[in-house]
DRENDO-1510 file (C-alpha; in Angstrom, 1 decimal, always signed):
<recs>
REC; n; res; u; v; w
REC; 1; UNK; -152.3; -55.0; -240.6 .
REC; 2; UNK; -149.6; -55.8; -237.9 .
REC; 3; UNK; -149.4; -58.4; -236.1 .
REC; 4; UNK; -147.2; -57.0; -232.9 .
REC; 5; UNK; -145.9; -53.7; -232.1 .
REC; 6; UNK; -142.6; -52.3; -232.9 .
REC; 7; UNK; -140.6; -49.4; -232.1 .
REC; 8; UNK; -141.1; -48.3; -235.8 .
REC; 9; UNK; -144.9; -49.2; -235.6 .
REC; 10; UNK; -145.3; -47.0; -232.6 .
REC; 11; UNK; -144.0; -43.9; -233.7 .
REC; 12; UNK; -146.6; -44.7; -236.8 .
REC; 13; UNK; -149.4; -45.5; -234.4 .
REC; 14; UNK; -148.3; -42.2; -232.4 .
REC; 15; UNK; -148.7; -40.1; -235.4 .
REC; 16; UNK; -151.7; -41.6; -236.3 .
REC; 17; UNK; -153.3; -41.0; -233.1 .
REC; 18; UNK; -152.2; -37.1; -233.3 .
REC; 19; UNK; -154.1; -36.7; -236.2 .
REC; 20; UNK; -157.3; -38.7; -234.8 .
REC; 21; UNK; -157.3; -36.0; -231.8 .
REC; 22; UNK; -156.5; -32.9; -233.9 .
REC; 23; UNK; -160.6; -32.6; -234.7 .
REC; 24; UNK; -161.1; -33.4; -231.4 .
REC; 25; UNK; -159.2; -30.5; -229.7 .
REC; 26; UNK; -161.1; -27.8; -232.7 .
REC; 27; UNK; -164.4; -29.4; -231.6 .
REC; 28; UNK; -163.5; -29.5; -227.3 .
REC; 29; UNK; -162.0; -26.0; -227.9 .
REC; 30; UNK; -158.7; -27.9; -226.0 .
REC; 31; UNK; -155.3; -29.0; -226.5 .
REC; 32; UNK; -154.6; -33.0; -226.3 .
REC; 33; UNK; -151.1; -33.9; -225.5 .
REC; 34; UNK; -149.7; -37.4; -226.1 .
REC; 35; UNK; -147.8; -38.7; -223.5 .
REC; 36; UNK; -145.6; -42.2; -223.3 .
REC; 37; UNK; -146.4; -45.0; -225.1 .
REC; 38; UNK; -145.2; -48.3; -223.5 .
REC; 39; UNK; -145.9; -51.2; -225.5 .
REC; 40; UNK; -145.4; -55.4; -225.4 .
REC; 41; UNK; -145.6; -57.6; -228.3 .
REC; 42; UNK; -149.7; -57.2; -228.8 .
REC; 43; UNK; -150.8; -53.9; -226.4 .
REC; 44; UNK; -150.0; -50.1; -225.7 .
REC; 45; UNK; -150.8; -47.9; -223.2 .
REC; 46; UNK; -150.9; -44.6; -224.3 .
REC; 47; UNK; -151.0; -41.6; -221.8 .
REC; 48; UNK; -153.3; -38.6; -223.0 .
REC; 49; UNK; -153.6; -35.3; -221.3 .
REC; 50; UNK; -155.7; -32.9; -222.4 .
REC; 51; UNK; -156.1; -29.1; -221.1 .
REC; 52; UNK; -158.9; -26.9; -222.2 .
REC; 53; UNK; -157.6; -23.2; -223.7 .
REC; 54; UNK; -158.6; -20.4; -221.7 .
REC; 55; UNK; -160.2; -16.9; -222.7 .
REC; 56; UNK; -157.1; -15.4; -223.8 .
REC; 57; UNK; -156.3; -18.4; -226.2 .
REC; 58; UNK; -153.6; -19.7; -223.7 .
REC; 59; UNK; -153.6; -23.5; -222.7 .
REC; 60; UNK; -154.7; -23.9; -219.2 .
REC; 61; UNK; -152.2; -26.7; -217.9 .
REC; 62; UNK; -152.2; -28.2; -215.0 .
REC; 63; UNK; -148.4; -26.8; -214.5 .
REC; 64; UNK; -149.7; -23.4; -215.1 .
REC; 65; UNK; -152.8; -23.7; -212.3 .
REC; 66; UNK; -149.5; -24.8; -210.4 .
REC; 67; UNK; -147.3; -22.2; -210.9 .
REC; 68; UNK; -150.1; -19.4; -209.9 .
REC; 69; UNK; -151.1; -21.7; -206.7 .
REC; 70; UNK; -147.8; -22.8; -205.6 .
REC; 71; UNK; -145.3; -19.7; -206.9 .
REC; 72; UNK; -144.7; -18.4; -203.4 .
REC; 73; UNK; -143.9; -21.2; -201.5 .
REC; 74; UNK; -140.7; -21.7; -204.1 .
REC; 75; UNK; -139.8; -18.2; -203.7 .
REC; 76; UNK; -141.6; -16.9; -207.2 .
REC; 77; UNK; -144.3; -14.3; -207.8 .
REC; 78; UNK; -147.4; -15.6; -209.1 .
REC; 79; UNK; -147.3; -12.6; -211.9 .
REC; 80; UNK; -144.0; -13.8; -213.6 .
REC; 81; UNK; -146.2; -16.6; -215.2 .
REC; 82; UNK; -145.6; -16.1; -219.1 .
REC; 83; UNK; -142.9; -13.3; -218.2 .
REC; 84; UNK; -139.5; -13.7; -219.9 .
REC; 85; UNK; -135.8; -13.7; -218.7 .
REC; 86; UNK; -132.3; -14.0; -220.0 .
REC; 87; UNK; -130.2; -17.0; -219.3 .
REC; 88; UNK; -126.6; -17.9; -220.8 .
REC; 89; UNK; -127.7; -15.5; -223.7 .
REC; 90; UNK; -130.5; -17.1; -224.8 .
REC; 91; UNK; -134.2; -16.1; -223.9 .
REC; 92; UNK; -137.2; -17.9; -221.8 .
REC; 93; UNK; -140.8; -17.9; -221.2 .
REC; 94; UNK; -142.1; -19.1; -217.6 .
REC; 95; UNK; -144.7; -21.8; -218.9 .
REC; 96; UNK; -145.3; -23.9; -215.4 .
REC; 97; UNK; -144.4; -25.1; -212.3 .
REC; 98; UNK; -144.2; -29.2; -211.4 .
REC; 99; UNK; -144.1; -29.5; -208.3 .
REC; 100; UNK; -143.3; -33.1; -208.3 .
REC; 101; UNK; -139.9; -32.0; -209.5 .
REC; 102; UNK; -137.9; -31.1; -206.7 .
REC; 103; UNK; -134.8; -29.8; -208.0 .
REC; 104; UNK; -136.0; -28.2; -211.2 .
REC; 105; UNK; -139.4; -27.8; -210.5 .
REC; 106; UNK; -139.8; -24.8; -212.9 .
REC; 107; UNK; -140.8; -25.4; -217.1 .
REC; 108; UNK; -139.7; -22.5; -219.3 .
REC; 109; UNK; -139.9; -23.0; -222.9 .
REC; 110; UNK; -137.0; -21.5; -225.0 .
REC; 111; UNK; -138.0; -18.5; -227.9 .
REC; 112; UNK; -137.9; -21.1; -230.0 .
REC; 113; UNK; -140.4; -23.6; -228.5 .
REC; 114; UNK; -138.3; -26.1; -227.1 .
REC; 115; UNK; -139.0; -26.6; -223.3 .
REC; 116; UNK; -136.6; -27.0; -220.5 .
REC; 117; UNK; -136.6; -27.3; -216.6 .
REC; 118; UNK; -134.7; -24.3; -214.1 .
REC; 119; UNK; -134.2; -24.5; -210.6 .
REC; 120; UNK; -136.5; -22.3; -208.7 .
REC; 121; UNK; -133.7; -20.7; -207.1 .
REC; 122; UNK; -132.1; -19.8; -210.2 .
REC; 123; UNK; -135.5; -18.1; -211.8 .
REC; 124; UNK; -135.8; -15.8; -208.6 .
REC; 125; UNK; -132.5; -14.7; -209.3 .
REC; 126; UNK; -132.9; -14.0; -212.7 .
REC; 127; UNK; -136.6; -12.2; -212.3 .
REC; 128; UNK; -135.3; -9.7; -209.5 .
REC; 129; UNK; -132.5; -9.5; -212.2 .
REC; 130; UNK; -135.3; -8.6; -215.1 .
REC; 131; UNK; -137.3; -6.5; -212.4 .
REC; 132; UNK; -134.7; -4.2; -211.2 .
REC; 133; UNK; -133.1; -3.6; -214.9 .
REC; 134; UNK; -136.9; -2.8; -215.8 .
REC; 135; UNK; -137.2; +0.4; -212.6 .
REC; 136; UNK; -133.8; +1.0; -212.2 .
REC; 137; UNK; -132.9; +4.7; -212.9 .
REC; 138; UNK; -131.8; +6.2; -216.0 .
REC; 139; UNK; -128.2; +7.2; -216.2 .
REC; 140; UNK; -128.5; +11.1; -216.2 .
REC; 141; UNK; -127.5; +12.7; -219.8 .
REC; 142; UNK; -125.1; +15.8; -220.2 .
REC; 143; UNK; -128.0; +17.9; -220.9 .
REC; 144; UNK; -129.4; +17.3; -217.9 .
REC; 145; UNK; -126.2; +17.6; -216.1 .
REC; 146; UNK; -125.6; +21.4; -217.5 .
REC; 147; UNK; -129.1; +22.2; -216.7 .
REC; 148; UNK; -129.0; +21.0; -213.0 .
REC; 149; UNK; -125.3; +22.6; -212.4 .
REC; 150; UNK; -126.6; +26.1; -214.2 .
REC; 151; UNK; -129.5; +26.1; -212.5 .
REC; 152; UNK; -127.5; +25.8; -209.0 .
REC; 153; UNK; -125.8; +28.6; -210.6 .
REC; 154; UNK; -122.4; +27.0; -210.8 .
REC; 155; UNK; -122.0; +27.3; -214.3 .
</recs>
């Protein structure tokens, strides 16, 4: 039994906790998220969201909700939530908006799971980017080429 908290005894307690909430989210059909955990000598606070998960098996987050609500107004489309782009030669997934955040306000999340925060700006760009390489025309092929000149009757 301890007798005060640690830094060691918190990351314990953390884990602990985690696996106290993991029946929890089967049985709420939700996902529990562990926030901060400040701590003196003899008490914690920890912060707890939770976020139930929708229809499609997606967690509805309150960045999400904020992200379809609020896309517009930081130049973004509503529909590129979950839609990936191309960045420094890595790939990422739209996850949220914060809107707290004023200078990166928009949460991607890396291929492989780790999260990170882009500028609204900067995800406009790279959407119209991801957009226009999706409609832009085909380059024509040399078969096409012959059959457009022969049937103009040049060759």
């Amino acid at each position: 039994m301890a007798t005060r908290f640690t830094r060691d005894g918190i990351k314990q307690l953390r884990w602990d906790v985690e696996q106290a909430l993991a029946p929890l989210e089967k049985h709420w059909d939700a996902k529990f998220k562990l926030g901060t955990i400040r701590f003196r000598e003899n008490s914690a606070d920890i912060k707890v969201s939770v976020s139930l998960v929708g229809d499609s098996g997606i967690v509805q987050t309150r960045e999400r909700e904020a992200f379809i609500k609020s896309a517009s107004q930081y130049g973004l489309k509503s529909a590129w939530l979950d839609q990936e782009f191309c960045s420094s030669g890595s790939y990422f997934r739209i996850t949220g908006l914060s809107t707290r955040r004023l200078k990166y306000p928009v949460d991607v999340e890396r291929r492989d799971g780790k999260p990170f925060k882009f500028s609204a700006i900067l995800v406009a760009q790279l959407m119209r980017l991801v957009e226009y390489e999706e409609n832009a025309p085909t380059a024509p092929t040399l078969d096409s080429i012959k059959e457009r000149l022969s049937s103009q009757g040049v060759i």
